[in-house]
C-alpha positions in Angstrom: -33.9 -1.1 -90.8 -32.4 2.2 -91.7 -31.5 1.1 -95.2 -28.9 -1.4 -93.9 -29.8 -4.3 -95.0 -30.3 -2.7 -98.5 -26.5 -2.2 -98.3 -25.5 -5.6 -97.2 -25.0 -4.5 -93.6 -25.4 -6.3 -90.1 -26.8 -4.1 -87.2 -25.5 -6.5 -85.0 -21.7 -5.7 -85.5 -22.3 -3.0 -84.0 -23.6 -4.5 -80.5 -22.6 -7.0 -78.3 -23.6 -10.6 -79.7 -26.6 -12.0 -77.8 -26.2 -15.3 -76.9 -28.7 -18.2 -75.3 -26.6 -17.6 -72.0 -26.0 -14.1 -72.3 -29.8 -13.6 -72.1 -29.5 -13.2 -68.6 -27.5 -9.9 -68.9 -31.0 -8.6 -68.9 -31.6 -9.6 -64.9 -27.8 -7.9 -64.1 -28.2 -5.7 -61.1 -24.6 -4.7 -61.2 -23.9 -2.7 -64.2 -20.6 -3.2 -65.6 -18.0 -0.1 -67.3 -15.9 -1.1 -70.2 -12.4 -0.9 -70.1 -12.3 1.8 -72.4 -13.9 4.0 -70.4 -12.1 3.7 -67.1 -9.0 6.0 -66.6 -6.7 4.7 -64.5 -4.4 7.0 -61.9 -1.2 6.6 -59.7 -3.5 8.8 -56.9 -6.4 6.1 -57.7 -3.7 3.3 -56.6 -2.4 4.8 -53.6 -6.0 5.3 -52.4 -6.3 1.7 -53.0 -3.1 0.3 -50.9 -4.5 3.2 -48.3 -8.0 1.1 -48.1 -6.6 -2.2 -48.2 -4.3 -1.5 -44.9 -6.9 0.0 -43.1 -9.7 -2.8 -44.4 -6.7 -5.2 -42.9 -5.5 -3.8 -39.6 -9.4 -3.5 -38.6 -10.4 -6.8 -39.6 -7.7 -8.6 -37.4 -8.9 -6.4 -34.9 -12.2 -8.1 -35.4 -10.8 -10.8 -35.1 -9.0 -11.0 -32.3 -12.0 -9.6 -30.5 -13.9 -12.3 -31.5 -11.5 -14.8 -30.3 -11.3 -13.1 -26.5 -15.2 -13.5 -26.5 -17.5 -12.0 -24.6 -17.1 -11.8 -20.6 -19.9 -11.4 -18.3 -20.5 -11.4 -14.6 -22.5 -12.9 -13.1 -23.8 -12.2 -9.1 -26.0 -14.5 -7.5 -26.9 -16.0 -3.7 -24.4 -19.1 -3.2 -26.7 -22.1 -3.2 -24.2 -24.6 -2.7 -23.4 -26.0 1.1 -20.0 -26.4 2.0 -19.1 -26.6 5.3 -14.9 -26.4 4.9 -12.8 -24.0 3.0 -8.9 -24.5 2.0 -6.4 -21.9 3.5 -3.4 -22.0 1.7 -0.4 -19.8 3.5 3.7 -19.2 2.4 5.2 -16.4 4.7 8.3 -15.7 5.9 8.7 -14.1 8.9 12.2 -12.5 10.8 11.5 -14.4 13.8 13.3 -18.2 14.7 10.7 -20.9 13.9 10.8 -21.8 17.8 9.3 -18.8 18.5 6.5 -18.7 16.7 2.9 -20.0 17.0 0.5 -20.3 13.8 -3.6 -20.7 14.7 -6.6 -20.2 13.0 -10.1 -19.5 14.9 -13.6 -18.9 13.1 -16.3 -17.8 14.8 -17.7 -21.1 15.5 -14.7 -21.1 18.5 -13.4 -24.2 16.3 -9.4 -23.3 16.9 -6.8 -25.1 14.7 -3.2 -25.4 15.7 -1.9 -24.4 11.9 1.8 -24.9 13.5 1.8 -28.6 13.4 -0.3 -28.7 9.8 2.0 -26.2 8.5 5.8 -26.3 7.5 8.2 -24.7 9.5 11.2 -24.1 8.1 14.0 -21.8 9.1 15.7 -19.9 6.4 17.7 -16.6 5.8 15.7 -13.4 5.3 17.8 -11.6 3.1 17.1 -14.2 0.5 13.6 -13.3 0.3 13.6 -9.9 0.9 16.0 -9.1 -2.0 14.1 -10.8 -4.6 12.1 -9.0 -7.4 8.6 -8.2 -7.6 7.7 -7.0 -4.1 5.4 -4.5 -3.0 4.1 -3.0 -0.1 0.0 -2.2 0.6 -1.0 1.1 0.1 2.9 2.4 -2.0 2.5 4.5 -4.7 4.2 2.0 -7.7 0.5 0.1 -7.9 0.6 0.9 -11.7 2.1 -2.2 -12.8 0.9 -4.5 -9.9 -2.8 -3.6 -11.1 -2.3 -4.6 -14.4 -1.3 -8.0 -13.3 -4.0 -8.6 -11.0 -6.3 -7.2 -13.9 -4.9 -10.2 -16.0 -5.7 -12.8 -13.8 -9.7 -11.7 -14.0 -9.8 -12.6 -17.0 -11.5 -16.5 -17.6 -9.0 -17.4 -21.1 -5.8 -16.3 -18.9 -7.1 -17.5 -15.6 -7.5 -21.1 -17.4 -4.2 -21.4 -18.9 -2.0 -20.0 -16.5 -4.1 -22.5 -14.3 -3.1 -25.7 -16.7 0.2 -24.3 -17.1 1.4 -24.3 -13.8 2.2 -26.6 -10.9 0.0 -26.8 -7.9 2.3 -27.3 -5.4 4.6 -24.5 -3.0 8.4 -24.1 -4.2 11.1 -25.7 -2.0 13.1 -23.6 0.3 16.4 -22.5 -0.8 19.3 -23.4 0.5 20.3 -21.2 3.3 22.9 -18.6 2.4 24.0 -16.9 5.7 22.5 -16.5 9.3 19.5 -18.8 9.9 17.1 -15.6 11.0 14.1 -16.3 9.7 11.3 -19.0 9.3 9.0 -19.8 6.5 5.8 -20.7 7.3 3.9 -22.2 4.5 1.3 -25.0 3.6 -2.3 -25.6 3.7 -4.8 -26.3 6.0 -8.6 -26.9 6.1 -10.8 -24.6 8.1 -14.6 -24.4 8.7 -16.3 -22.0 6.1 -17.0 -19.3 8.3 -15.7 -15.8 9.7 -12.5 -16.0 11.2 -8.6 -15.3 12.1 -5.7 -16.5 10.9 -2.9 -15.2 12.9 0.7 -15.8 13.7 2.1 -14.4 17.0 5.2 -15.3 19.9 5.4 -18.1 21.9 3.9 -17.5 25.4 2.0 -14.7 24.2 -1.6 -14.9 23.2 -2.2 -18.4 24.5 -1.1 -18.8 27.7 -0.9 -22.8 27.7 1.8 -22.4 25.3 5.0 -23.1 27.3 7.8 -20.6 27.7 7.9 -17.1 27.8 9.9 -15.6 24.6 11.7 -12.2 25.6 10.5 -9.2 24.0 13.8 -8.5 22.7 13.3 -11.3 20.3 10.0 -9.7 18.6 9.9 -8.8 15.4 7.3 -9.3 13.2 8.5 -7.6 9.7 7.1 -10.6 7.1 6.9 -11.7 3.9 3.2 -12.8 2.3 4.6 -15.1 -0.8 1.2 -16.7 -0.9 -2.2 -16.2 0.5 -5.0 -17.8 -1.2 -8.6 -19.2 -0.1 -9.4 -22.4 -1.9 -7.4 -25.2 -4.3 -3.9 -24.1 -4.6 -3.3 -22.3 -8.1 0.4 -20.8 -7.1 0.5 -18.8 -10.9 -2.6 -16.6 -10.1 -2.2 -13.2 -8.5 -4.0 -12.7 -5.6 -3.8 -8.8 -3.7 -1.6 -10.1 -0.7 0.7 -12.1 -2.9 4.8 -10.8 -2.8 3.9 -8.1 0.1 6.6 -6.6 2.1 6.0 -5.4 5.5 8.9 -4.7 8.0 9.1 -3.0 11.1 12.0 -2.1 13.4 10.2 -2.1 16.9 9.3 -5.2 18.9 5.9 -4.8 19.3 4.3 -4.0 16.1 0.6 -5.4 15.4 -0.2 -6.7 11.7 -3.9 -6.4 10.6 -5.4 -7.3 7.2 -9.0 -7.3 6.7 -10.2 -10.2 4.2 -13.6 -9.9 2.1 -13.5 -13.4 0.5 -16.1 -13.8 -2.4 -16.8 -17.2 -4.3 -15.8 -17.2 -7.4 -16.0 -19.4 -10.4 -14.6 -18.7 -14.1 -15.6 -21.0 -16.8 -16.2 -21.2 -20.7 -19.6 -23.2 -20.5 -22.5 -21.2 -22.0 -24.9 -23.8 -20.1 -25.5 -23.1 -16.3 -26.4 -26.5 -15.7 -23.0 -28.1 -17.0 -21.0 -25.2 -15.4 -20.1 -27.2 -12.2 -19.1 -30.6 -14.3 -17.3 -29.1 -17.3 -13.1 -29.1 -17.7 -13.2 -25.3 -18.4 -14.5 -24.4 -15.3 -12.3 -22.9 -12.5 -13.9 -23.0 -8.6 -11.8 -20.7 -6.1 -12.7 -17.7 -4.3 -11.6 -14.1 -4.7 -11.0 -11.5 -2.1 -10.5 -7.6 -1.1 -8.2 -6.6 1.3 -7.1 -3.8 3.5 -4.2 -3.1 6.2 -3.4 -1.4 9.0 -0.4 -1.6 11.4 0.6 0.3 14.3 3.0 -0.4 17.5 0.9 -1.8 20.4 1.5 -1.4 24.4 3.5 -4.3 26.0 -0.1 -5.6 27.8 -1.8 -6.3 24.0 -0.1 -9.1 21.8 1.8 -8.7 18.5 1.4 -10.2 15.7 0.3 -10.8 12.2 -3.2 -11.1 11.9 -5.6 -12.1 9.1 -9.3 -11.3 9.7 -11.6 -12.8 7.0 -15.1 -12.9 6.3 -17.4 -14.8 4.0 -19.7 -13.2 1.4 -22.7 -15.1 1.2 -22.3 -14.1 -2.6 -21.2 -16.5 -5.7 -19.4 -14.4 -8.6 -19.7 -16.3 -12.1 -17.2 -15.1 -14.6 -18.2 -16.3 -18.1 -16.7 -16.1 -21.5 -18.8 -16.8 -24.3 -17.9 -16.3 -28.1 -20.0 -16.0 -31.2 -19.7 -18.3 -34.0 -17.7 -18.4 -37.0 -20.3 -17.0 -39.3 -20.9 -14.2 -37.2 -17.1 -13.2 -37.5 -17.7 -13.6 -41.1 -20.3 -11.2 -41.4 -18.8 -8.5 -39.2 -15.6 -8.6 -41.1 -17.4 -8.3 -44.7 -19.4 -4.8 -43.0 -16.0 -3.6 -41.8 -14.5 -4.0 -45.3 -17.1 -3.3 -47.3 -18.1 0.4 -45.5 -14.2 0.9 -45.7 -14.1 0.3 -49.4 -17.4 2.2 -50.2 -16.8 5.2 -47.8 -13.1 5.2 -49.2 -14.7 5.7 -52.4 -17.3 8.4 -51.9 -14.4 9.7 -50.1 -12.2 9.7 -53.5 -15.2 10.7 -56.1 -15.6 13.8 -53.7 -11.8 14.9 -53.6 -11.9 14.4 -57.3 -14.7 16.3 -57.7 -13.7 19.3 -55.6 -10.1 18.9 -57.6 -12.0 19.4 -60.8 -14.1 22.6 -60.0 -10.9 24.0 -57.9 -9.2 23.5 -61.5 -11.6 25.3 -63.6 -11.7 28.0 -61.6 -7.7 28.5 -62.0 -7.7 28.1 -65.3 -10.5 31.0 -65.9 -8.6 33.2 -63.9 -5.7 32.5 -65.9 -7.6 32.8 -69.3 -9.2 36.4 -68.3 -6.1 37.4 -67.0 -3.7 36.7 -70.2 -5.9 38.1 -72.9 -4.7 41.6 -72.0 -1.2 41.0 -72.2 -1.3 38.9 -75.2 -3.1 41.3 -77.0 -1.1 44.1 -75.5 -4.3 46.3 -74.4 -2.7 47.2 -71.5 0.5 48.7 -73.4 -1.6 50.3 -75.4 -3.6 52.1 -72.7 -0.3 53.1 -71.1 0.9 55.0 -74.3 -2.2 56.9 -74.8 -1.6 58.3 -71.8 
């Protein structure tokens, strides 16, 4: 063809040799440039580093996401009966442990005499009070209190912390200085129902209870270390947990109102193993508000904890996709970085070019005068 055989020529030198296997270059759908026609650029390379940082930093983020899961909640009626609930208490109060009386009554007039299922032990209340981490209801430094309590909503960090920690109350510290004080702590099972938990002076409130305490002796400034409805899990957060209340007058009334609401956090997807797997959690949540205020010598003092039961169950899920789902969602991530990165870089380039052009043609019609000296010539004709 073309007279090259007549000259002893091969048209196939110059073409790429076609081979049995390379017959299905005919079926590529990605076209391939040679070498020789790619140009290479230090601006082209930075680009590159720039799209493999961001492809990076997103798809850890991606990641990490899917490892957190997914959390849902969940409302629903509480179907299951159960006729008791655990209250578990540590307080310390500036009062002698002789003079205090600890009760609980629901509304089924059940009343439990908490003092003799509780611990009583007298301690010194500048031990407690000058610890870290206290807070009063309704102060303004909430910011980093809320964050904590956030945390421990959460069903990965509710779990561990759960598993991590001990479920029992710290021992009482050795008593540095005057024996003022009494820590009240322990727990105690009540029927599931409204009621009040309260702690107030001997001979006041109940009037079988023996002596009458002086007034003098009143003073009902506490310490909430621990107030929790349900099995004991000490390394959860719970609103009334390191709260501060003091007073300097003898009778000062303590009311906080309780809105206790079921709650369970677990990692099984199936409703029907919830209640039997190991990764389920079963306690109860609650909402609280307080008021105090000084009293008339005819009411009683005292700390008082008013709690109700929502007839509510809260399910807090976590549920996480599978691995090939990750995979996909981090191969769109990259792969729209890289291909908007390069549109991105064909259009700088482009408007780069066309900005260039257009210098140079100014600088073109604007040096042919001079060069040719038209201007100078111009100037002496005149």
């Amino acid at each position: 063809m073309n007279g090259f055989a007549d000259h002893g020529l091969d048209e196939s030198a110059f073409a790429e040799k076609q081979g049995l296997g390379d017959s299905l270059r005919t079926f590529d759908a990605f076209p391939k440039t040679k070498a020789t026609y790619v140009r290479r650029s230090s601006t082209g390379g930075y680009t590159t580093i720039l799209l493999i940082v961001i492809s990076t930093l997103l798809s850890f983020t991606e990641f990490r996401r899917w490892y957190r899961g997914n959390e849902t909640q969940h409302f629903s009626i509480e179907k299951g009966v159960s006729h008791t609930m655990q209250i578990n208490l540590d307080a310390v109060v500036l009062m002698k442990c002789s003079d205090l009386h600890v009760n609980v009554q629901d509304a089924s007039g059940d009343r439990i005499l908490a003092g003799e299922m509780l611990n009583l032990e007298s301690t010194s209340w500048h031990q407690w009070v000058d610890s870290k981490g206290l807070h009063r209801l309704g102060s303004d430094d909430r910011g980093r209190r809320e964050e904590l309590e956030e945390e421990d909503t959460h069903v990965g960090h509710v779990l561990g912390e759960v598993r991590r920690g001990k479920r029992k109350f710290k021992k009482t510290p050795r008593i540095r200085g005057a024996a003022n004080a009494c820590r009240v702590f322990g727990s105690i099972e009540g029927n599931k129902v409204m009621g009040d938990f309260h702690i107030t002076a001997r001979g006041h409130g109940y009037s079988e209870f023996g002596q009458h305490l002086d007034h003098d002796a009143f003073n009902f400034s506490h310490l909430i270390s621990e107030l929790s409805f349900g099995p004991l899990y000490p390394s959860l957060l719970n609103p009334l947990d390191q709260t501060l209340a003091t007073t300097g007058n003898h009778f000062q009334k303590f009311q906080y109102y309780l809105s206790i609401v079921p709650t369970i956090y677990t990692l099984a997807t199936n409703p029907s193993k919830i209640h039997t797997s190991r990764n389920t959690i079963v306690t109860n949540q609650y909402a609280v508000t307080s008021q105090s205020q000084e009293v008339s010598e005819r009411s009683v003092p005292g700390i008082f904890w008013k709690f109700d039961i929502e007839p509510i169950l809260l399910t807090i899920s976590e549920e996480r996709g599978g691995f090939l789902t990750l995979c996909v969602r981090i191969v769109n991530v990259v792969s729209g970085i890289l291909v908007g990165g390069g549109w991105c870089y064909q259009l700088v380039g482009w408007a780069r070019e066309i900005l260039g052009r257009e210098g140079r043609r100014r600088g073109k019609s604007g040096g042919e005068g001079m060069l040719h000296g038209r201007k100078d010539e111009d100037n002496e004709d005149d």
